[in-house]
C-alpha positions in Angstrom: 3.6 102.3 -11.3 0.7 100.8 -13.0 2.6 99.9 -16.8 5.4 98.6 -15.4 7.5 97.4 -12.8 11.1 99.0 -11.5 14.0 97.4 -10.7 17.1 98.2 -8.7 19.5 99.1 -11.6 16.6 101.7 -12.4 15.4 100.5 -15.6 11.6 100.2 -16.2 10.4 97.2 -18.1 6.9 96.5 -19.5 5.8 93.2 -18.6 5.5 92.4 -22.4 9.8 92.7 -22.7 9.8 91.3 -18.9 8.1 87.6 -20.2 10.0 87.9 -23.6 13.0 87.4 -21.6 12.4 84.6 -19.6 12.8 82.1 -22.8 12.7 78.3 -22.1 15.5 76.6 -23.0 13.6 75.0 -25.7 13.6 78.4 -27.7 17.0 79.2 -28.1 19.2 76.4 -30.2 22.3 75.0 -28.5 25.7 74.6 -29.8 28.2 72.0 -29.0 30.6 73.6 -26.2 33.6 71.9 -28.4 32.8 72.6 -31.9 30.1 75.4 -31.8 27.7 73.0 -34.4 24.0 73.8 -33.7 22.3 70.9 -32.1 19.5 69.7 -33.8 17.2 66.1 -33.7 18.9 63.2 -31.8 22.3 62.3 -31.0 23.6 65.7 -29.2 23.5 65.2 -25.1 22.8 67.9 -22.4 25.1 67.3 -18.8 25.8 69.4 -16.3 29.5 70.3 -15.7 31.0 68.2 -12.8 32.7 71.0 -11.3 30.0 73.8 -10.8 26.6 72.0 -12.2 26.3 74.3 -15.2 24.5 72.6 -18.6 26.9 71.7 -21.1 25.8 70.5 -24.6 28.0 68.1 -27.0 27.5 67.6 -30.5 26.9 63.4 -31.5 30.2 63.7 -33.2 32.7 64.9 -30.2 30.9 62.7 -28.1 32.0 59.6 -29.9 35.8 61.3 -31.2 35.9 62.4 -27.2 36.9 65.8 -28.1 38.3 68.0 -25.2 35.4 70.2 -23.8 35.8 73.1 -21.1 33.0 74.8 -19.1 32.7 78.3 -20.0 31.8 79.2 -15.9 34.1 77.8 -14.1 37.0 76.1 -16.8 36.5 72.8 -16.5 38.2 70.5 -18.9 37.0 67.2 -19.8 37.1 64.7 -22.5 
C-alpha cells in the first residue's frame, strides 16, 4: 500500500493522521488528578503513581492542602 499503512483492527491510516497522533506530552494541557484545574506555569508537579508507575499531575494548591488523589489505572489513593 503505497498511501498508507494497515493495521490489525483493519483501519488504514495516512501517515499525516498516523504522526498527528503521537502528540508529546507537551501538547496536550494537564489537569490536576484531584481537582481537574488545568495546570499551567510553575507550582503543579508530575509523579508517577507508586503502585503501577503511571504519571499523575497535582495542582500547587492540593499539593500543599494534601488533598486525597487516586490513580485513574490502577486506584491508588494517596494524600
Amino acid at each position: 500500500m503505497a498511501f498508507g499503512m494497515c493495521y490489525p483492527d483493519r483501519k488504514v491510516y495516512s501517515r499525516t493522521s498516523r504522526r498527528s497522533e503521537r502528540r508529546s506530552m507537551k501538547d496536550v494541557p494537564e489537569k490536576c488528578i484531584s481537582c481537574g484545574v488545568t495546570l499551567l506555569g510553575i507550582g503543579g508537579v508530575r509523579f508517577p503513581c507508586p503502585s503501577c508507575g503511571e504519571v499523575i499531575a497535582r495542582c500547587n494548591r492540593c499539593k500543599k492542602q494534601s488533598n486525597i488523589y487516586t490513580c485513574k489505572s490502577c486506584g491508588f489513593t494517596g494524600p
